[in-house]
BALOBA-1460 file (C-alpha; in Angstrom, 3 decimals):
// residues 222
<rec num="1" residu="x" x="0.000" y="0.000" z="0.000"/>
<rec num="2" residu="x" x="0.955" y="3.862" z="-0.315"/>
<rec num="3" residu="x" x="2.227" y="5.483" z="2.315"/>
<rec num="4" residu="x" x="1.914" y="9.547" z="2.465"/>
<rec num="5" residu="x" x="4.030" y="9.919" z="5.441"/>
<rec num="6" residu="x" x="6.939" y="10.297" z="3.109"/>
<rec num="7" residu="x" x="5.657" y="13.110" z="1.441"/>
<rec num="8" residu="x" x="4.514" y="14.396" z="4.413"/>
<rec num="9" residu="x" x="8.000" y="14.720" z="6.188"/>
<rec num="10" residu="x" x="8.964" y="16.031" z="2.261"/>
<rec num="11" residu="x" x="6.702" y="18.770" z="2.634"/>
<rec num="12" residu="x" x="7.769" y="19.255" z="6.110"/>
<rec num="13" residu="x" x="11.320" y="19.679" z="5.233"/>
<rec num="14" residu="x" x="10.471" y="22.015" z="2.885"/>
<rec num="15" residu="x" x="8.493" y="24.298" z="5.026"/>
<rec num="16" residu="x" x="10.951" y="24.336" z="7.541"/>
<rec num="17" residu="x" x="13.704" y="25.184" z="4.290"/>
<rec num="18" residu="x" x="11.370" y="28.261" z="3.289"/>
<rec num="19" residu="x" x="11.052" y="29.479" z="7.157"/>
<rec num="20" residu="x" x="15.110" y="29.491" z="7.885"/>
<rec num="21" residu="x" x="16.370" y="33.086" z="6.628"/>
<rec num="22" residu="x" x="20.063" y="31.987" z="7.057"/>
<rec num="23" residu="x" x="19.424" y="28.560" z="5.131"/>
<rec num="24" residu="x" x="17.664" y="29.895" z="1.863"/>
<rec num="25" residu="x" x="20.963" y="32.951" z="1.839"/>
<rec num="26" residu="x" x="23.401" y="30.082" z="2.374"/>
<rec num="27" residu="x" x="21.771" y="28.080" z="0.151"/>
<rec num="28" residu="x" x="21.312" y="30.442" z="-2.592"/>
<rec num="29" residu="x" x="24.960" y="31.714" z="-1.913"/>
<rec num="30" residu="x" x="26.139" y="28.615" z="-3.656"/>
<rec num="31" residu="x" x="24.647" y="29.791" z="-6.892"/>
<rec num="32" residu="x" x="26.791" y="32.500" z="-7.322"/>
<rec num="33" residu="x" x="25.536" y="35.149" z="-10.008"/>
<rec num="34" residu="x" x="22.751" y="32.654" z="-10.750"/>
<rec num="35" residu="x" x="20.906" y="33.286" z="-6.900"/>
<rec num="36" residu="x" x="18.626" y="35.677" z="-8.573"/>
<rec num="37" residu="x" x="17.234" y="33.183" z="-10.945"/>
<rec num="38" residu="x" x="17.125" y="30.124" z="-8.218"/>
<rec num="39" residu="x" x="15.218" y="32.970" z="-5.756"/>
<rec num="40" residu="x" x="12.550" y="33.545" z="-8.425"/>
<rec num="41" residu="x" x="12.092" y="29.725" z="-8.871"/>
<rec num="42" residu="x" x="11.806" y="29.132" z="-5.609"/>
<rec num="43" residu="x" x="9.393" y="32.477" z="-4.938"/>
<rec num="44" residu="x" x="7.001" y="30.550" z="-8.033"/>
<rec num="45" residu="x" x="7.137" y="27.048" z="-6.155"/>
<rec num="46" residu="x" x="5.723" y="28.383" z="-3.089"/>
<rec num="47" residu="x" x="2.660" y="29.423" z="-5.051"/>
<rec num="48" residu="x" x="2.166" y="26.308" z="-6.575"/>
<rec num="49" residu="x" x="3.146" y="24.059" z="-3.703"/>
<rec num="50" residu="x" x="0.675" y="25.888" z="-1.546"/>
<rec num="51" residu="x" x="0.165" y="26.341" z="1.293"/>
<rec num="52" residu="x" x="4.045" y="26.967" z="2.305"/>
<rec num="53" residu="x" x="3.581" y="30.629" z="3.387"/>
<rec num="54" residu="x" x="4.260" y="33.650" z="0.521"/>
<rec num="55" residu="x" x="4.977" y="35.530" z="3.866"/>
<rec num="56" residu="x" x="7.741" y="33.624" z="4.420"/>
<rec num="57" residu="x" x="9.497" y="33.889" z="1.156"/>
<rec num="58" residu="x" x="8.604" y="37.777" z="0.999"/>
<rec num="59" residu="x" x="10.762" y="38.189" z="3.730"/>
<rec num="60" residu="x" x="13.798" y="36.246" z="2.519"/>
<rec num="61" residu="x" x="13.640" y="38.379" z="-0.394"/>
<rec num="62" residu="x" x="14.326" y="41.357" z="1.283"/>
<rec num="63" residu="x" x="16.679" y="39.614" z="3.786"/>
<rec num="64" residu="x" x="18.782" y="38.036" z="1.265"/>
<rec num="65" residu="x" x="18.276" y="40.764" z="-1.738"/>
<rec num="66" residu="x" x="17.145" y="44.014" z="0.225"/>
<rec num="67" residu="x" x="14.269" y="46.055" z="-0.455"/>
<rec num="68" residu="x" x="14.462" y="46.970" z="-4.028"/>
<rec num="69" residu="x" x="16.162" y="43.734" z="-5.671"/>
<rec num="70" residu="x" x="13.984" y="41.522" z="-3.027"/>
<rec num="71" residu="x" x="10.754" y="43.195" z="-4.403"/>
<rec num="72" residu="x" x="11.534" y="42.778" z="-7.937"/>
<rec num="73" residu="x" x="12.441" y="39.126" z="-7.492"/>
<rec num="74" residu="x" x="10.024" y="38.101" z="-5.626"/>
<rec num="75" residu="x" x="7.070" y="39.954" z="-7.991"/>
<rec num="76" residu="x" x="8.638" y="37.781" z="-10.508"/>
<rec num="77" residu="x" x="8.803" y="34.754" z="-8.854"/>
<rec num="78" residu="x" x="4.916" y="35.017" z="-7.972"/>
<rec num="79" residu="x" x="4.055" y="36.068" z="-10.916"/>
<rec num="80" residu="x" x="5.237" y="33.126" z="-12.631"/>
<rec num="81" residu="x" x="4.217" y="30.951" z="-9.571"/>
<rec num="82" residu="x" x="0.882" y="32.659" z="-9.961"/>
<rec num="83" residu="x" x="0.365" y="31.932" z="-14.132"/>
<rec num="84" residu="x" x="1.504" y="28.550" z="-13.867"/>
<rec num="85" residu="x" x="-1.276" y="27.666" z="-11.448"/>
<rec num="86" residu="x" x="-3.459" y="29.395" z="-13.291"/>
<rec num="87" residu="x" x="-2.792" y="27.233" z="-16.052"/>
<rec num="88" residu="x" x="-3.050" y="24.423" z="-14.269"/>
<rec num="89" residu="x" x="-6.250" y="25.314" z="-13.278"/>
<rec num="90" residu="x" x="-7.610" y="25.860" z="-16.629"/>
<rec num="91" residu="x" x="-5.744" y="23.010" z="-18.255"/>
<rec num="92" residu="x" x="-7.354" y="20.796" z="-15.304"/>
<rec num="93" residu="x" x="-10.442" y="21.233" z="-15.209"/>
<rec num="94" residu="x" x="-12.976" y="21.874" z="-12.195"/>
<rec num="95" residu="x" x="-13.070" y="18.428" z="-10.989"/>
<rec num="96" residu="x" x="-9.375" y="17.750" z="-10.414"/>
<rec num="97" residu="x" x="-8.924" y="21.961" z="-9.263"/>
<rec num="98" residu="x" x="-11.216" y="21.093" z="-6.256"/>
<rec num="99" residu="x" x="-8.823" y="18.470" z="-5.153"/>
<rec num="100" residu="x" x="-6.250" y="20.739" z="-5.024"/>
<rec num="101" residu="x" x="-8.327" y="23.497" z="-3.185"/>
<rec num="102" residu="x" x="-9.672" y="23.358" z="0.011"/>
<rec num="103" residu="x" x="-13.233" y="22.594" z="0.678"/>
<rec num="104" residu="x" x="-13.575" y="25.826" z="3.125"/>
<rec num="105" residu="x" x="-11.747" y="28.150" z="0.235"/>
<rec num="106" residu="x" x="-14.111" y="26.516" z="-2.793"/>
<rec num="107" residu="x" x="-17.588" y="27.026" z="-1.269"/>
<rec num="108" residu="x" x="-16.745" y="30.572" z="0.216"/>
<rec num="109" residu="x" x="-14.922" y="31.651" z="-3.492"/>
<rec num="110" residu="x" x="-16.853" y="29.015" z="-5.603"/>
<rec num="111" residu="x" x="-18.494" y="32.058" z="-7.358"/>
<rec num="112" residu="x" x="-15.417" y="33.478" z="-9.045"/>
<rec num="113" residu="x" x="-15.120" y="29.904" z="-10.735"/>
<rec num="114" residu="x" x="-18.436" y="31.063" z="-12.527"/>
<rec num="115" residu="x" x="-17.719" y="35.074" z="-13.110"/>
<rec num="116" residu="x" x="-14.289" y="35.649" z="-12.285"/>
<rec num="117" residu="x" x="-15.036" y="39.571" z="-11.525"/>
<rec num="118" residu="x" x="-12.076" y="41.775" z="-11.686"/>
<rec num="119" residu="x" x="-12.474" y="43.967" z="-8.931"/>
<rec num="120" residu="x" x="-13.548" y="41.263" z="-6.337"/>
<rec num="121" residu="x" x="-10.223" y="39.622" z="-7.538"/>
<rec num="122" residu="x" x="-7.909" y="42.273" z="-7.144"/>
<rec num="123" residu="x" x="-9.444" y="43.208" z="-3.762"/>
<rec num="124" residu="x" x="-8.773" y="39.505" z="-2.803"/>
<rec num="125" residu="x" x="-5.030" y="39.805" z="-4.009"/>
<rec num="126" residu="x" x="-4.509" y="43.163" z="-2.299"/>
<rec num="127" residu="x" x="-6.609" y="42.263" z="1.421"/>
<rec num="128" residu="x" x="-4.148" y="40.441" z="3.835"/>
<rec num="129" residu="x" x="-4.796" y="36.531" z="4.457"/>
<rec num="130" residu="x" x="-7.190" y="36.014" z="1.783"/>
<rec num="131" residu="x" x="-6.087" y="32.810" z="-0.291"/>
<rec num="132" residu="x" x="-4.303" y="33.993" z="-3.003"/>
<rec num="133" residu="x" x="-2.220" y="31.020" z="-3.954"/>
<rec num="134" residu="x" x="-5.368" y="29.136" z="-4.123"/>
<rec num="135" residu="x" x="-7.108" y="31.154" z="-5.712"/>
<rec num="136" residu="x" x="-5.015" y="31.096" z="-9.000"/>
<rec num="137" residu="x" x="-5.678" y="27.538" z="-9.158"/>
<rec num="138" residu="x" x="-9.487" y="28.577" z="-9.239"/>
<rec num="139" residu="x" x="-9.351" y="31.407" z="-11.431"/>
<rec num="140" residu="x" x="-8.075" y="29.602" z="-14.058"/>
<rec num="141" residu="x" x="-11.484" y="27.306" z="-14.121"/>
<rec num="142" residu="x" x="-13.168" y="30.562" z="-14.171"/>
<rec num="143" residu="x" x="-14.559" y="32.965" z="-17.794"/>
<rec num="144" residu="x" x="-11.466" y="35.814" z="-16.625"/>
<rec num="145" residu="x" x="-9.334" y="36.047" z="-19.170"/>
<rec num="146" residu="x" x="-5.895" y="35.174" z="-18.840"/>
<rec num="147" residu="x" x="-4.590" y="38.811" z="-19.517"/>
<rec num="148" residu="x" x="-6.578" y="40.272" z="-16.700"/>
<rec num="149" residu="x" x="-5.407" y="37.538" z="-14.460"/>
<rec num="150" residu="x" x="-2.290" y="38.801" z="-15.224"/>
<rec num="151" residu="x" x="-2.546" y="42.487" z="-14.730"/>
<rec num="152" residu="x" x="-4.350" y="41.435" z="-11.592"/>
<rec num="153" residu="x" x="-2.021" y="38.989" z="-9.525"/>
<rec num="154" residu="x" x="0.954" y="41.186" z="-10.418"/>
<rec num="155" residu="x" x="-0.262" y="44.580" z="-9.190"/>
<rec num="156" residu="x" x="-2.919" y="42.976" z="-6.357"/>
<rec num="157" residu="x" x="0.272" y="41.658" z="-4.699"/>
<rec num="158" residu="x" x="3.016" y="44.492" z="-4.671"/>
<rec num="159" residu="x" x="1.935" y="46.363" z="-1.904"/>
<rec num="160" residu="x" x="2.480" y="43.495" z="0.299"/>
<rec num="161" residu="x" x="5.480" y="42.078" z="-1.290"/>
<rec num="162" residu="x" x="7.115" y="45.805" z="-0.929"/>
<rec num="163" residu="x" x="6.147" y="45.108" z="2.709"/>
<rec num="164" residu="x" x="7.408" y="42.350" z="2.962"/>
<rec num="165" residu="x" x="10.625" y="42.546" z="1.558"/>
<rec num="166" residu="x" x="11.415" y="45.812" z="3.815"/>
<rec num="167" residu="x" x="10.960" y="43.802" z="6.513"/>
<rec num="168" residu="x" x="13.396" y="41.137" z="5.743"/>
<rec num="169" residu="x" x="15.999" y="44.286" z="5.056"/>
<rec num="170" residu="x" x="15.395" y="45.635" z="8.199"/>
<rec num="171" residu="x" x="16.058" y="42.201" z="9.605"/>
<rec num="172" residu="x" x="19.220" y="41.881" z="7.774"/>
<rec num="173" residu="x" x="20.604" y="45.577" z="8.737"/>
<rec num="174" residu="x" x="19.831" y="44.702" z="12.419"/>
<rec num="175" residu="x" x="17.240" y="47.464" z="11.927"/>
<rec num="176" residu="x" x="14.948" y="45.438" z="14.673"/>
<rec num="177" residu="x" x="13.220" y="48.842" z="15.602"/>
<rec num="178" residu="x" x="12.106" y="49.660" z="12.311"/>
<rec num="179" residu="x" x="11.217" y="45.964" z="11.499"/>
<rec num="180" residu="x" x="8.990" y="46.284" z="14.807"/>
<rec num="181" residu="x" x="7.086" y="48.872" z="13.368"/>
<rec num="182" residu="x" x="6.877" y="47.808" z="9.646"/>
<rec num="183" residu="x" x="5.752" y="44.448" z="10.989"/>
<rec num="184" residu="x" x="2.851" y="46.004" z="13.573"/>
<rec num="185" residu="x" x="1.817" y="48.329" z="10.314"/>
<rec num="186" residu="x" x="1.063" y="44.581" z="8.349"/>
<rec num="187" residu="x" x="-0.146" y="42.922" z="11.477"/>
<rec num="188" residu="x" x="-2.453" y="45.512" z="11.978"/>
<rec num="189" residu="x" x="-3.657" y="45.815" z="8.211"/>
<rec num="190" residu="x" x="-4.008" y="41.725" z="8.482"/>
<rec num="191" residu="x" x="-5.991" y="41.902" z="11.889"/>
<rec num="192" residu="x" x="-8.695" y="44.375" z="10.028"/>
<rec num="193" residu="x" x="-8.898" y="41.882" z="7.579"/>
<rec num="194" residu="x" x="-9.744" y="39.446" z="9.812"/>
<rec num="195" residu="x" x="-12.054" y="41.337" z="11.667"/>
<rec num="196" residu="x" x="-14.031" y="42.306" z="8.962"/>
<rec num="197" residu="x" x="-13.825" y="39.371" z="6.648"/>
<rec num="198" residu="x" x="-17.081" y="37.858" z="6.923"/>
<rec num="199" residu="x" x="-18.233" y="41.486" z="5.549"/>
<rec num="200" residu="x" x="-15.979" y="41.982" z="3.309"/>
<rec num="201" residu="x" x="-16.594" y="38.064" z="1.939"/>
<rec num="202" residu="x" x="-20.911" y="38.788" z="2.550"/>
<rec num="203" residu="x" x="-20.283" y="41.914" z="-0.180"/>
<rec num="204" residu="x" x="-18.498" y="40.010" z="-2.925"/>
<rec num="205" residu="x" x="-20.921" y="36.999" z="-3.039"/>
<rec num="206" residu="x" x="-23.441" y="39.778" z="-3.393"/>
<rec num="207" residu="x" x="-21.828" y="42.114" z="-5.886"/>
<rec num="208" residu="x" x="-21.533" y="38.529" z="-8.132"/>
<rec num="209" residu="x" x="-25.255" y="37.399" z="-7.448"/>
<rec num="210" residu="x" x="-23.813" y="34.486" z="-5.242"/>
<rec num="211" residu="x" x="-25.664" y="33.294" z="-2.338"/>
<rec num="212" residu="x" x="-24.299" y="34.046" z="0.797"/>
<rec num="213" residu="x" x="-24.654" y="32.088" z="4.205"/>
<rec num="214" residu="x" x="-27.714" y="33.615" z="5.481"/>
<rec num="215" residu="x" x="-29.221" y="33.601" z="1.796"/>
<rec num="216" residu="x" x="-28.493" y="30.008" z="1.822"/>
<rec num="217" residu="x" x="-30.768" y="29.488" z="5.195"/>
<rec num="218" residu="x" x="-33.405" y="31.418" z="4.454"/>
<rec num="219" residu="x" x="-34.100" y="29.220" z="1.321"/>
<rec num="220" residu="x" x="-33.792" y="26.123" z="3.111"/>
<rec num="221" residu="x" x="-36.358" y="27.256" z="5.864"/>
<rec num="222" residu="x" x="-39.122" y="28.215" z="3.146"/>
């Protein structure tokens, strides 16, 4: 029989790779003018491999890179990360896409598989701790054209990328004070996210004609 623990401590591994600031610089050190390219590569597997955090790899960016170079890799890197699971998505099919996706993230986003609105999108791609690296994989089921999708993932996720790769500059400059506050800016931006999700995710179902939850009961009690 097949075991998945294997790919399971894989996985693991590779998390733990992707969370290690000092590893990935090492690591990448080895490549010598060729870092840039492995970075990028490694930026786009993250959004395929899913759900290793984006966070985490925004960071190294910066860390490794600093602000400027870290940003411009790493909007690469997800931007290719981000086509190629579209792709997959629309080369896939529904069926096999809602394997790959999370029940919880299909039924609340199940409705951009059927419009794939623009704005909705790029509101998911710019709000903190929606699923974006899910989401491609869904989009690319959806009627949005693949140009859009573009335009979309690549601007939806700079300002948080630029964020991001600060951070991981400030952390390499020993710049712990101005990390502090660059990271309580994001973790208060994510924590009005969260706070407001369920109202934010209430007024996209309803700007696409979507059921939402309380839609949904209100039919079933009739």
């Amino acid at each position: 029989t097949f075991s998945t623990n294997p790919v399971i401590v894989k996985y693991r591994e590779l998390a733990r790779f992707y969370s290690t600031p000092k590893e990935v610089k090492f690591f990448l050190a080895r490549f010598g003018p060729y870092a840039p390219l492995v970075f990028i590569l490694l930026q786009a597997l993250q959004v395929v491999l899913a759900p290793i955090p984006g966070e985490a790899t925004g960071l190294l960016g910066g860390y490794v890179f600093g602000t400027g170079l870290g940003f411009l890799y790493s909007t690469v890197g997800l931007t290719l990360g981000s086509t190629l699971a579209f792709g997959l998505g629309r080369w896939l099919g529904l069926p096999l896409v809602r394997r790959l996706v999370s029940e919880e993230v299909y039924h609340k986003f199940d409705f951009l598989a059927r419009t794939g609105g623009e704005l909705v999108t790029l509101l998911i791609f710019l709000i903190p701790g929606f699923p974006k690296d899910y989401l491609c994989f869904l989009l690319g089921v959806s009627a949005l054209p693949f140009g859009t999708f573009l335009v979309i993932t690549t601007f939806g996720r700079m300002p948080g990328t630029w964020l991001l790769s600060i951070q991981g500059a400030k952390v390499r400059s020993a710049h712990y004070t101005e990390f502090v506050i660059f990271l309580t800016i994001a973790a208060a931006a994510a924590l009005l996210a969260y706070i407001y999700r369920e109202a934010i995710f209430q007024w996209m179902r309803r700007r696409h004609g979507a059921d939402t939850v309380e839609d949904k009961r209100d039919r079933m009690s009739l």
